[in-house]
N, C-alpha and C positions, 0 to 999 in steps of 0.2 A: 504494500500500500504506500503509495507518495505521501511523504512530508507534510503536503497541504491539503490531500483531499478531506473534503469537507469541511473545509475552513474559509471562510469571505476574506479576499485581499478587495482595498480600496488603492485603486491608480490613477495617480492626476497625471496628466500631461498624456492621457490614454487616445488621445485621437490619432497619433500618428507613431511611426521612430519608435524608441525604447517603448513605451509605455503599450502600443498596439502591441509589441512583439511580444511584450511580458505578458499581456491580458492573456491570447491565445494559446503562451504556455502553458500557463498556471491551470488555465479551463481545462486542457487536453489532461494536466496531472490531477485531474480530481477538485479543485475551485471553483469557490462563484468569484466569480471578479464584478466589481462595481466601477464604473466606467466613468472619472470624471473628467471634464474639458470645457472650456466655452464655446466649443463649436459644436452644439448639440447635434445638426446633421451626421457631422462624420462621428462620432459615439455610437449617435444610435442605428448607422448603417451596422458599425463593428460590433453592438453589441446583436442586433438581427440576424446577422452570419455566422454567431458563435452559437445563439440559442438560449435557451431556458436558465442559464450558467450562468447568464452576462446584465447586468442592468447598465442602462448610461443615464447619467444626472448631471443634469448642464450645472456645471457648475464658476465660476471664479476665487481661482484659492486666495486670492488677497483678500477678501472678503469673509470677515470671520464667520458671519449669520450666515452665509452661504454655504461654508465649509461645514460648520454644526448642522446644521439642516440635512446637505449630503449625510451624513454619517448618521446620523438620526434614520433614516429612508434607508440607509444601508442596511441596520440592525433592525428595523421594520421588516424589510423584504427578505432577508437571509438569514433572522435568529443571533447572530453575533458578528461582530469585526474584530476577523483577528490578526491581520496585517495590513499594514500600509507601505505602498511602494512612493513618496515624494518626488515624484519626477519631475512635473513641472516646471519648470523653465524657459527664461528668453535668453537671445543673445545683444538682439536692436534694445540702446542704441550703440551699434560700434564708430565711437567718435573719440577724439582726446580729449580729454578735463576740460581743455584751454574752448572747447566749440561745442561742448555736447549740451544737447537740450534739457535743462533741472529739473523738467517736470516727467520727457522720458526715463531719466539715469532714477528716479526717486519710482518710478512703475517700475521697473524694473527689479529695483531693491523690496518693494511690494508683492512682487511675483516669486523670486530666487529665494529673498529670505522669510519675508512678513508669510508667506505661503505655505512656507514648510513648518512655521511654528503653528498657525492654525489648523494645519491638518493632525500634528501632533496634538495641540490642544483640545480638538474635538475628539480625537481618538483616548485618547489616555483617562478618563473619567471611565470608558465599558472595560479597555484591559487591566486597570487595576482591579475593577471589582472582579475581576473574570480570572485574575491572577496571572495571566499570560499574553502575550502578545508579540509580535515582531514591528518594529518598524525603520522600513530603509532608507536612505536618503541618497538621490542619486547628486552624486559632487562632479569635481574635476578637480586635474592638475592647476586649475587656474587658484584654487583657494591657496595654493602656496607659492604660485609664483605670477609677480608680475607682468601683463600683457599690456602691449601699446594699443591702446583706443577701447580696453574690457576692463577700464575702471570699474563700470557698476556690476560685471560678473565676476569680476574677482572676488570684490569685496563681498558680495552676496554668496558666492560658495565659499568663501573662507567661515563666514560669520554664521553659514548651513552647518559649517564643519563642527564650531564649536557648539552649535546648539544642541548638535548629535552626543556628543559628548557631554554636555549636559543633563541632557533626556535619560543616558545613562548610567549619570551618575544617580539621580534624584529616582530612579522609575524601577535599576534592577531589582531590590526587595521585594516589590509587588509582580516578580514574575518577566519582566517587558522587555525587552532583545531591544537595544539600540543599535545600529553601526551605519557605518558609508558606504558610497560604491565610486571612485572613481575609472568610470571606464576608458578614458582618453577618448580618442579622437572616434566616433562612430558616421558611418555613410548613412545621416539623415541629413533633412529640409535644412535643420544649423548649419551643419557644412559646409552647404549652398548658399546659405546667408554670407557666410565666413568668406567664402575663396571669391563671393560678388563684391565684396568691402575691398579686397585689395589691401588691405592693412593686415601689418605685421604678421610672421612668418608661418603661422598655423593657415595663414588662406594661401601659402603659396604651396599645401600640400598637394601633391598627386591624388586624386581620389583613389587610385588601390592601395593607397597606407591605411585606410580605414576600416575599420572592422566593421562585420555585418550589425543588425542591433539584435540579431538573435544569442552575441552572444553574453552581452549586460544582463541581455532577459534569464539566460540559463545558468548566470553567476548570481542573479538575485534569485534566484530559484536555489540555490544551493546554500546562500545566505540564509533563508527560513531554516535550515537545519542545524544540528549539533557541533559539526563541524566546522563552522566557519565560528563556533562561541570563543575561539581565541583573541576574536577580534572587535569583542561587545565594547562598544564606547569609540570605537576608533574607524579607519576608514580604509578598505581596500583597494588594490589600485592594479585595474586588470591590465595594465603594462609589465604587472611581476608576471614573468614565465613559471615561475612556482605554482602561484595559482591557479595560472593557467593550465597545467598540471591535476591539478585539484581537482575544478571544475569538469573537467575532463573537454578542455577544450580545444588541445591537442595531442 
């Protein structure tokens, strides 16, 4: 029996990229997945072609009412929420400090960071009382090192990173799996945003350096389990070959 069957994972950033890829894993291993996005069309195409397994709930994670409401309709529809995959994410706007717009670079930090603590927030009141829970946070290399014109995504996956770490420290007693996922460079729509900017040296990659998004999907799959508990509080970073290993990804 998988890991997750019969368990409800919640996935933001589920319309497309990592978040589609993980929905239909997780479904295939025994999951209900709850489908969040603002683009309710594509959710609820994805959740119609998985089936009975799948909910989509338009949602915007910057928005705390919105993100508790999801997860309220989650635990309505499914009986429990027992993981959350944070994937959500932007990359616009890619500008320097000195030109970028305060009102984009501040959505931005409302999406990357304000997003992952309400999805956290609304989730952590059913898995404490439930005693157990997973919840992942999809990062990057950017929260540790600096990029020309990814001011507001550094900062917002650094400041994911430490909240991860936080979650874990305050939540593991009651049972709750904190950790990261840094997958490096993956061949979705960011990408494409990335290599259209022209700016600095992540857009002047080749597209076959990038990895499929099936395989973050099957490293957060692997993260629900026992074996990755060496890494509760901290953050993985599927550029190590080791874990690549692991995952069994080559």
């Amino acid at each position: 029996m998988s890991k997750i069957s019969g368990k409800t994972a919640i996935i933001t950033g589920a319309s497309r990229g990592i978040g589609e890829a993980t929905a239909r894993l997780f479904v295939d291993k025994g999951a209900n997945v709850v489908l969040l996005a603002r683009s309710a069309s594509q959710i609820e195409a994805i959740a119609k072609d998985i089936g009975n397994a799948a909910l989509a709930v338009p949602c915007d994670v910057s928005k705390y009412a919105e993100m508790e409401a999801a997860v309220a309709q989650a635990h309505a529809h499914f009986g429990s929420v027992d993981i959350l995959i944070n994937n959500a994410g932007v990359i616009e706007p890619i500008s320097r400090l000195s030109d970028v717009d305060p009102i984009a670079w501040a959505c931005a930090i409302d999406i990357n960071l304000t997003g992952v603590f309400n999805g956290m927030r609304a989730v952590l009141p059913h898995m404490q009382t439930a005693k157990a829970g997973t919840i992942l946070t999809v990062s990057s290399g950017a929260a540790r090192n600096p990029i020309e014109g990814w001011s507001h995504y550094c900062s917002s996956k650094a400041g994911a990173a430490m909240l991860t770490g936080c979650a874990h420290m305050e939540n593991a007693e009651f049972g709750v799996r904190c950790m990261g996922l840094s997958p490096g460079t993956v061949a979705t729509q960011m990408q494409r945003d990335i290599k259209k900017s022209g700016i600095n040296p992540v857009s002047k990659l080749d597209w076959e350096i990038h990895i499929p998004a099936d395989w973050p999907a099957r490293t957060l799959l692997w993260m629900c389990g026992a074996d990755a508990d060496e890494w509760l509080g901290q953050e993985i970073s599927l550029r190590d070959t080791d874990i690549r290993t692991r995952v069994g990804l080559e």
